[in-house]
VOPAGU-2260 file (C-alpha; in pm, 1 decimal, decimal comma):
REM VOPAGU-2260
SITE   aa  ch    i         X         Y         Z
SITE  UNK   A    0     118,7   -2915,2   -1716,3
SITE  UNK   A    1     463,8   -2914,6   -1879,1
SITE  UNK   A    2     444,8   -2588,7   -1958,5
SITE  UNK   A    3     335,1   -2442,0   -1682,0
SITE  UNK   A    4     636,8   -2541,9   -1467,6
SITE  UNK   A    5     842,3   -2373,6   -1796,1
SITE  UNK   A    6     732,5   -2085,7   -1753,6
SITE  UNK   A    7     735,6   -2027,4   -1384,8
SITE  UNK   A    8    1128,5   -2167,3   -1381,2
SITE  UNK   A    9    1144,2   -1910,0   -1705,1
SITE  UNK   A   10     981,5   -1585,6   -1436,8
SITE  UNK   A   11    1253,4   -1700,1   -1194,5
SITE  UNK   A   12    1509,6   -1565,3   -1444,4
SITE  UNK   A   13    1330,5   -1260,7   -1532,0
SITE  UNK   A   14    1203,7    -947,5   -1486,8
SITE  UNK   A   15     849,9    -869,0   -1241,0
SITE  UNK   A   16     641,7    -772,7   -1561,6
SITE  UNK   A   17     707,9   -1150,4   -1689,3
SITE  UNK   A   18     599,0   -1252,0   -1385,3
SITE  UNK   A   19     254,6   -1072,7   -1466,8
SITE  UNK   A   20     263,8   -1201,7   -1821,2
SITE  UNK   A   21     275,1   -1578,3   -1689,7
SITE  UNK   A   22      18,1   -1514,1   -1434,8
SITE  UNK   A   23    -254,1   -1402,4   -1646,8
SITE  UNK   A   24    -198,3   -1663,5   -1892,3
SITE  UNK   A   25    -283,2   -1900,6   -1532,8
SITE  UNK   A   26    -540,9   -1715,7   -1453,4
SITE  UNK   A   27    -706,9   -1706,0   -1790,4
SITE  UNK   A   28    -709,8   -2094,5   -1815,9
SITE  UNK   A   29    -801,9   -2079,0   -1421,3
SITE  UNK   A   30   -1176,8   -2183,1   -1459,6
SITE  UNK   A   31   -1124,6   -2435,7   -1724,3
SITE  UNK   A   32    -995,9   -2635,0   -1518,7
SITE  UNK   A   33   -1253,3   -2616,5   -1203,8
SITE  UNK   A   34   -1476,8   -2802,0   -1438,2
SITE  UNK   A   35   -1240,0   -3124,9   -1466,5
SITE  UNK   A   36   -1283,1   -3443,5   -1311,5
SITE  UNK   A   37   -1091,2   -3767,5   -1173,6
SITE  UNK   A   38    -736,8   -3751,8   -1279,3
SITE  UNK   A   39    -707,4   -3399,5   -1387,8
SITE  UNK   A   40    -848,3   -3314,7   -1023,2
SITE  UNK   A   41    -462,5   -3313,8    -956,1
SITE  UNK   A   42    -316,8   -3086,1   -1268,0
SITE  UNK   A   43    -564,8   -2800,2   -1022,2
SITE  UNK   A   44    -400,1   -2872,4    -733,2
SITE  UNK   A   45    -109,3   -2840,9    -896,6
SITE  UNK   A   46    -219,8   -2505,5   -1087,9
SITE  UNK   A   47    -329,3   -2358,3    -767,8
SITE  UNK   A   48      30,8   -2419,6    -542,9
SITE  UNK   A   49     177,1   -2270,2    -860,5
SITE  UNK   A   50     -40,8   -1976,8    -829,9
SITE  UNK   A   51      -8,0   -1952,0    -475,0
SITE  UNK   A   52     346,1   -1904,5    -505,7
SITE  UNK   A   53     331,5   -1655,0    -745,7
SITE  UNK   A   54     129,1   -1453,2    -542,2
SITE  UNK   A   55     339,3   -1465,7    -282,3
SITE  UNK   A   56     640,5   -1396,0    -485,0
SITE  UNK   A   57     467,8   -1091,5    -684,1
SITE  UNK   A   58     342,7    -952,6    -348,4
SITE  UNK   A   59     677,9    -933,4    -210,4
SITE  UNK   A   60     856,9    -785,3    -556,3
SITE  UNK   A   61     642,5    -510,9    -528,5
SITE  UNK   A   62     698,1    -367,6    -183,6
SITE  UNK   A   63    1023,2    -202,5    -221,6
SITE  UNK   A   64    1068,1     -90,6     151,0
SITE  UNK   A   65     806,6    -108,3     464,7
SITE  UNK   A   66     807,1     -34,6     851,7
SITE  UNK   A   67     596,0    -106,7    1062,1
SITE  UNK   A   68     742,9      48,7    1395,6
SITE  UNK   A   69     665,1    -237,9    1616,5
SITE  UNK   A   70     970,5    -232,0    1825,1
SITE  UNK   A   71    1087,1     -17,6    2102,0
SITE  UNK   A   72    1384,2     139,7    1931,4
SITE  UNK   A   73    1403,9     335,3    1599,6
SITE  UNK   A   74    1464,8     129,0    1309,7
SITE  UNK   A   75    1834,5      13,7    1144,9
SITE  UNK   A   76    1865,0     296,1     896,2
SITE  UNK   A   77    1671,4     549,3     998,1
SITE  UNK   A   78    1721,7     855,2    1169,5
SITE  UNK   A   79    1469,6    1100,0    1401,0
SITE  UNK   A   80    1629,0    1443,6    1457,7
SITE  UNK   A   81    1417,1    1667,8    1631,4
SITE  UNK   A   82    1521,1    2051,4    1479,6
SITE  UNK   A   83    1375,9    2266,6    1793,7
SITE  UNK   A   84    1428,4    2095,9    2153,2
SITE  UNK   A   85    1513,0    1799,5    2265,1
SITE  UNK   A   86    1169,7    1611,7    2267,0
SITE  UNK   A   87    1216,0    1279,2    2080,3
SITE  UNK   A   88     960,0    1053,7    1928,9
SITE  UNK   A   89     861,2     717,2    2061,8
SITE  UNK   A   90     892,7     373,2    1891,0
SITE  UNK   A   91     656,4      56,5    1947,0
SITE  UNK   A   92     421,8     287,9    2072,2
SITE  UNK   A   93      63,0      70,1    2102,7
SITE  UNK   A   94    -154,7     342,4    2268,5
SITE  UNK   A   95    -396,6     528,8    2205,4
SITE  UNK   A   96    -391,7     898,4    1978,6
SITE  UNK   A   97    -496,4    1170,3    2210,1
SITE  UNK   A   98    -800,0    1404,0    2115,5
SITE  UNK   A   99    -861,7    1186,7    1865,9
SITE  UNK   A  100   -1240,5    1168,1    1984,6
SITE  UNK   A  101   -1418,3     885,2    2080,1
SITE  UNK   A  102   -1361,9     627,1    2037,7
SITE  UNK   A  103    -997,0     717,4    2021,0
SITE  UNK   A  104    -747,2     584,3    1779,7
SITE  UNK   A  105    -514,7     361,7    1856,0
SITE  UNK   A  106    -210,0     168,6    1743,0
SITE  UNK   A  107    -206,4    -170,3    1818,5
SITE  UNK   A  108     119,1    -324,4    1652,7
SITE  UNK   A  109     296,7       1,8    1728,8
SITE  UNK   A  110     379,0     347,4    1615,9
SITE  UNK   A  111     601,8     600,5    1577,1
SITE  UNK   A  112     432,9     849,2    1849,1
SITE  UNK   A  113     523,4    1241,2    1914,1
SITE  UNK   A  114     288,0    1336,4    2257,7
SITE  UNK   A  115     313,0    1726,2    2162,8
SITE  UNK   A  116      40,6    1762,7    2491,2
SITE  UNK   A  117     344,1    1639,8    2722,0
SITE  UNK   A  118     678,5    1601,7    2541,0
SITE  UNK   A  119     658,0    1968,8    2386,2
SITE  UNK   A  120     402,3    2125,8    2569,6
SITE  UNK   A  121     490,3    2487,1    2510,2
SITE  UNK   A  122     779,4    2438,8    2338,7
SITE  UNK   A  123     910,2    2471,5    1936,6
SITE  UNK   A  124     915,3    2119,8    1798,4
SITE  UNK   A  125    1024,7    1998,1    1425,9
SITE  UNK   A  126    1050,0    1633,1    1410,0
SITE  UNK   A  127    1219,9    1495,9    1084,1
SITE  UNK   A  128    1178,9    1077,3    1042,2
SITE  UNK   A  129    1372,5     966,5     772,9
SITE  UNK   A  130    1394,2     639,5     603,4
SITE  UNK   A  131    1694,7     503,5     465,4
SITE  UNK   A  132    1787,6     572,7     114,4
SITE  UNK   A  133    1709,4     314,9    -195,6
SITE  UNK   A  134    1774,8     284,6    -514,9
SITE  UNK   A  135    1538,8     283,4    -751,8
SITE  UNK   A  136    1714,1     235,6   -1089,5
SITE  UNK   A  137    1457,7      40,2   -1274,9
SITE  UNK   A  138    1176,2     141,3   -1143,5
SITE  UNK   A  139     905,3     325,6   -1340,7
SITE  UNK   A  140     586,7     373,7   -1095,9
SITE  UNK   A  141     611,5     401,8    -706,8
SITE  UNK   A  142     398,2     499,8    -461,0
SITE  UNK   A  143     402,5     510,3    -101,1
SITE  UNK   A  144     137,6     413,3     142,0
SITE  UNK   A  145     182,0     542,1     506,6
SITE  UNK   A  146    -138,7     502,6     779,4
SITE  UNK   A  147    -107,1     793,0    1035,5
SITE  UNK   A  148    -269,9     986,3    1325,0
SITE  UNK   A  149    -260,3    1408,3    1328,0
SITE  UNK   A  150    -461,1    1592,6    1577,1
SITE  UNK   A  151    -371,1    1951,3    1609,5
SITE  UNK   A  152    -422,0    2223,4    1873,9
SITE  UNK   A  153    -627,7    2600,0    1771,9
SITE  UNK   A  154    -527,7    2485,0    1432,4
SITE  UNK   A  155    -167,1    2487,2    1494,9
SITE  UNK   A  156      22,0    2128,7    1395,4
SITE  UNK   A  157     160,7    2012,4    1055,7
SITE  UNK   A  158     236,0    1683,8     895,4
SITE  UNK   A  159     450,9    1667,6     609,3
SITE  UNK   A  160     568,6    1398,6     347,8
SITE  UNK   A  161     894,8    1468,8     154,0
SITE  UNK   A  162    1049,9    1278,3     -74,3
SITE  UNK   A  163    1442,7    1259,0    -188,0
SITE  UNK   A  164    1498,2    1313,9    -575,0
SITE  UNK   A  165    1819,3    1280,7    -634,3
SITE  UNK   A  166    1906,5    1666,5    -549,9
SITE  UNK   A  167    1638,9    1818,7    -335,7
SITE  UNK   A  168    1398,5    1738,6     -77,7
SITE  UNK   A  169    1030,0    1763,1    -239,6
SITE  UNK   A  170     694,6    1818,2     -44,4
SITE  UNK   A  171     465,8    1570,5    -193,4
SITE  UNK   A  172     147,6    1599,7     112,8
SITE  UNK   A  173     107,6    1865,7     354,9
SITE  UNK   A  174    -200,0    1816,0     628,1
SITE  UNK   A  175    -268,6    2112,6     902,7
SITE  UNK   A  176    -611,5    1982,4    1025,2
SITE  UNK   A  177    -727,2    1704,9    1197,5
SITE  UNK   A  178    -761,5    1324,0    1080,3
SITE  UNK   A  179   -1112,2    1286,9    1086,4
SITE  UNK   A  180   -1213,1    1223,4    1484,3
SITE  UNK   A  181   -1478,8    1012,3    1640,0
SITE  UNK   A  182   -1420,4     710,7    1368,4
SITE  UNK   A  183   -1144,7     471,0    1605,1
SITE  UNK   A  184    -948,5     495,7    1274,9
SITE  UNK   A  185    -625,4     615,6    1137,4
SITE  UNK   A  186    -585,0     818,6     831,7
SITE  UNK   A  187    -434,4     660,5     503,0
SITE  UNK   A  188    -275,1     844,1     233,9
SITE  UNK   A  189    -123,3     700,8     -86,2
SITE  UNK   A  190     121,7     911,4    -251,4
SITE  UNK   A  191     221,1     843,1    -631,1
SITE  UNK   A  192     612,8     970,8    -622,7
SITE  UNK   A  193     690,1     792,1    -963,0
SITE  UNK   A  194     830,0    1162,8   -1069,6
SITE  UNK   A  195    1089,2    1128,0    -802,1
SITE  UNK   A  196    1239,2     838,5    -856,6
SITE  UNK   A  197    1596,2     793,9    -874,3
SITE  UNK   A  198    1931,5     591,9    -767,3
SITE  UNK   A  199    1935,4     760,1    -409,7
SITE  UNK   A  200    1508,7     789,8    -347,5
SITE  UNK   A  201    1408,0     842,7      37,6
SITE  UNK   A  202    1101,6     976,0     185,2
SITE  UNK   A  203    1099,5    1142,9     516,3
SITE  UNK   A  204     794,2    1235,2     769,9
SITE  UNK   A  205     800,7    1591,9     928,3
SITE  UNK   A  206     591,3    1670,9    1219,3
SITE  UNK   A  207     574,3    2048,7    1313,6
SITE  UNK   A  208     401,9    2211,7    1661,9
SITE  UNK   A  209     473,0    2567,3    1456,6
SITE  UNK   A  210     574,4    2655,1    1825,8
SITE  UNK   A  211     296,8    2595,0    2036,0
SITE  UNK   A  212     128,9    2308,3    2194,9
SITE  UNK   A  213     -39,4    2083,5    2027,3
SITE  UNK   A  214    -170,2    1713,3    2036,5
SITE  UNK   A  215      96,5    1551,6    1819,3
SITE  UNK   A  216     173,9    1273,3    1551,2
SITE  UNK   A  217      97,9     877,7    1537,3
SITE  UNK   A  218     272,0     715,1    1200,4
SITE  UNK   A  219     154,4     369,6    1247,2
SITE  UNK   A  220     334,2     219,4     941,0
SITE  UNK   A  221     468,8     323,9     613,1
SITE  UNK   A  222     536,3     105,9     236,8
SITE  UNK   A  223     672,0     182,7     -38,0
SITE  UNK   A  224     553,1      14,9    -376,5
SITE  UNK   A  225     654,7     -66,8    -700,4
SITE  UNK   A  226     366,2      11,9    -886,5
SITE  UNK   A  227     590,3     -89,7   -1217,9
SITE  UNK   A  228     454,3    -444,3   -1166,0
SITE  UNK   A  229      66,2    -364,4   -1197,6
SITE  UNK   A  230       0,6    -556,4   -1508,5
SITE  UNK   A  231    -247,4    -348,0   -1650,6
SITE  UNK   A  232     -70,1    -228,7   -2022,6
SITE  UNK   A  233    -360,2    -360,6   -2188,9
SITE  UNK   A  234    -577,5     -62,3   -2017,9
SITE  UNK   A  235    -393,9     234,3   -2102,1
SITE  UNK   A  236    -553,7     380,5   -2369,9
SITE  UNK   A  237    -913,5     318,9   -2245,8
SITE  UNK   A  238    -846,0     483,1   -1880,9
SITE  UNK   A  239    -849,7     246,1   -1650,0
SITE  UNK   A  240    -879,2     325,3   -1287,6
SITE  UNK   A  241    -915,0     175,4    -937,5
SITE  UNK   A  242    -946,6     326,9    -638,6
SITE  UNK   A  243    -926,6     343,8    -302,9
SITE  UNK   A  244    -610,9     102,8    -237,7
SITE  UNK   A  245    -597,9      19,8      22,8
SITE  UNK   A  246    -914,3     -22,2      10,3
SITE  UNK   A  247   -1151,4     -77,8     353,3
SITE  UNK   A  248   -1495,2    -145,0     173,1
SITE  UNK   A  249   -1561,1     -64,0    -146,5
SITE  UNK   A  250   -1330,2     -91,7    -464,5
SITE  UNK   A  251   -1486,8     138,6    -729,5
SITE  UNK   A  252   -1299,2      90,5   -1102,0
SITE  UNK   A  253   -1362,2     286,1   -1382,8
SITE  UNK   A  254   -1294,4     280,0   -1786,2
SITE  UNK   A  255   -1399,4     381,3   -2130,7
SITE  UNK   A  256   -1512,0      50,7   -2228,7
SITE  UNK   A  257   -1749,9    -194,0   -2013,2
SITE  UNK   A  258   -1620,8    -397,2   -1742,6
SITE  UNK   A  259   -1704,1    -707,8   -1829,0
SITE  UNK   A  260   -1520,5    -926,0   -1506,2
SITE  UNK   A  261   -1377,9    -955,6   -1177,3
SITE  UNK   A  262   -1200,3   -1242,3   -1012,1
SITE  UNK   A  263   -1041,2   -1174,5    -678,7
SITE  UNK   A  264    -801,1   -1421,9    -514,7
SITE  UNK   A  265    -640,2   -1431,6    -194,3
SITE  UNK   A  266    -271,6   -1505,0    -151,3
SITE  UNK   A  267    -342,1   -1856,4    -160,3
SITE  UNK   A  268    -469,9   -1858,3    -505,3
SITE  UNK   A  269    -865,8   -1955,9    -408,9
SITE  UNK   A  270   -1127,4   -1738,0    -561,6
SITE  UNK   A  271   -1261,2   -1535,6    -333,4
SITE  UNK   A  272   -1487,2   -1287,5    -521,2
SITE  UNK   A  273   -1669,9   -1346,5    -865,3
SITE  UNK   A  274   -1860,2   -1035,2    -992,4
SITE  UNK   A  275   -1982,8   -1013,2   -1374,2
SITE  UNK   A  276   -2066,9    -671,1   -1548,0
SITE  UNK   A  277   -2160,6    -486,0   -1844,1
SITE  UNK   A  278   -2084,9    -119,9   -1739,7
SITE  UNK   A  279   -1806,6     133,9   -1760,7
SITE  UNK   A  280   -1795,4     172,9   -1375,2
SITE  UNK   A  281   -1816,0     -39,1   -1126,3
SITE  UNK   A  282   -1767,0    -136,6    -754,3
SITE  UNK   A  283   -1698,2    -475,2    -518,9
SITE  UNK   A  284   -1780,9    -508,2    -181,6
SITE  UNK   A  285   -1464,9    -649,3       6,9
SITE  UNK   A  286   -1524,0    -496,7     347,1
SITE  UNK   A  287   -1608,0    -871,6     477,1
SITE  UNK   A  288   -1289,3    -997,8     318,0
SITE  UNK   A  289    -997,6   -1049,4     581,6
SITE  UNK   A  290    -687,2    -764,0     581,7
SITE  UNK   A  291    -400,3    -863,4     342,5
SITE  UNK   A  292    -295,6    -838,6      -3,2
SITE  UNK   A  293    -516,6    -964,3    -332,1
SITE  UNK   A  294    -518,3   -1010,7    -663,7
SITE  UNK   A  295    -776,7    -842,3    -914,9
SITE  UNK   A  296    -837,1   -1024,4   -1249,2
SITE  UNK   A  297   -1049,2    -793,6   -1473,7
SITE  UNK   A  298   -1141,3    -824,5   -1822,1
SITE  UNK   A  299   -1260,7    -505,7   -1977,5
SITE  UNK   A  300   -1421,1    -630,5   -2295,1
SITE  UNK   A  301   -1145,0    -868,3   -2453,9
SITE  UNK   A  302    -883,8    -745,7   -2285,6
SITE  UNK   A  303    -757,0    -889,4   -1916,8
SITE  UNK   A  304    -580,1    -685,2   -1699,6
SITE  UNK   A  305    -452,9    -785,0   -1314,5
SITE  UNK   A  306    -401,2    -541,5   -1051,6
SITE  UNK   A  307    -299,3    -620,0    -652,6
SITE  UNK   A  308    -524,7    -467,7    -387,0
SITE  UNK   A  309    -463,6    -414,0      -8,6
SITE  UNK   A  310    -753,9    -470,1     216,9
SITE  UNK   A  311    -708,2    -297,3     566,6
């Protein structure tokens, strides 16, 4: 047990990939421990409050900047210029998306809402939402996640994602059609902007009427991750991949080798999904697992990887 506590005073001092390293070795010896009995009933308690609060700590390393736009006012840091008129977005918005078909979206915990049906009916609006600048010396993968709302008018709306490099702005996702209606969902789109990254990295959200009326623009949050962290080296040269994440159902991953194992646990460290495999694809079933943040353990023949998924 010794050596357990070494290492996780040793991660405190280190860099997030250790963190990873000391993980797996937990997780590896995980189930050889469920088996013990009496006495060494405590060394898993013990193993599992250590895990817990690795989890926690990992899950916190690797989200680099997030907003949620809960409140009323625009966040500290940020700025929302809008180019054409004077029309200005809303904050803390908890509404509903108009148009948006039925049943209609909606943002519960808040948004960052542009009404283009009543705000800029008629009128030329070009709303820039910037977030504040970061530095991301260090940092190898990113990606950002944001969860939004577009419903345009006679094809006329655009939402656009830009991020900072160091020099220029960069479009990294342009969408001019609806998000799919008649779901009661939002739209999510995960951007990898690893190619980006530098000391002075921001990422700003554009919503255009192109001079017309249209419905508008619902951001209901935004993250930014350090994907740097995934601890998945040991899959690079057979192809790993996972997808969707977030994920609302179904996690499908793929490789050149069989899958052999899956172990997901929840921020607490309990097991909460234990699938077994002998293929080169595969897919889990976590649509009746709660929304939050979890932690993949896959072995892919005799290699063990771990990856963190979002569940929304």
């Amino acid at each position: 047990m010794e050596s357990y506590f070494r290492q996780i005073f040793f991660v405190k001092s280190n860099a997030e990939n250790v963190l990873f390293i000391a993980l797996k070795v937990i997780l590896s010896d995980f189930k050889r421990y469920i088996i013990l009995k009496g006495k060494n009933r405590i060394v898993m308690k013990k193993i599992t409050l250590i895990l817990a609060v690795m989890l926690i700590w990992m899950t916190a390393s690797a989200q680099l900047q997030s907003e949620g736009f809960s409140n009323s006012i625009l966040p500290e840091g940020w700025t929302s210029i809008n180019e054409s008129s004077g029309c200005q977005m809303q904050f803390g918005y908890t509404g509903t998306m108009p148009e948006s078909g039925n049943p209609l979206a909606s943002f519960s915990s808040g948004a960052a809402f542009f009404d283009d049906s009543v705000c800029g009916a008629l009128s030329q609006d070009r709303i820039v939402l910037t977030a504040p600048s970061i530095n991301l010396t260090g940092v190898t993968n990113a990606e950002l996640i944001v969860i939004y709302n577009l419903q345009v008018f006679g094809d006329k709306g655009e939402f656009i994602v830009e991020a900072y490099n160091g020099a220029n702005w960069v479009q990294v996702y342009f969408q001019d059609t609806d998000t799919p209606r008649n779901t009661g969902a939002n739209q999510t789109k995960i951007l990898d902007v690893s190619e980006h990254i530098n000391n002075t990295f921001a990422v700003r959200f554009i919503y255009d009427d192109e001079g017309t009326r249209a419905w508008g623009l619902g951001i209901d949050s935004y993250t930014l991750n350090n994907n740097s962290v995934a601890g998945i080296e040991e899959f690079v040269d057979i192809d790993f991949k996972y997808y969707p994440n977030p994920v609302a159902n179904f996690l499908k991953l793929s490789s050149k080798e069989n899958i052999e194992e899956i172990n997901i646990y929840n921020i607490l460290g309990q097991e909460v999904i234990h699938e077994n495999f002998s293929t080169r694809s595969a897919q889990i079933d976590l649509s009746n697992l709660p929304v939050g943040a979890y932690i993949a353990h896959v072995q892919i023949d005799s290699r063990v990887g771990t990856i963190k998924v979002l569940k929304h």
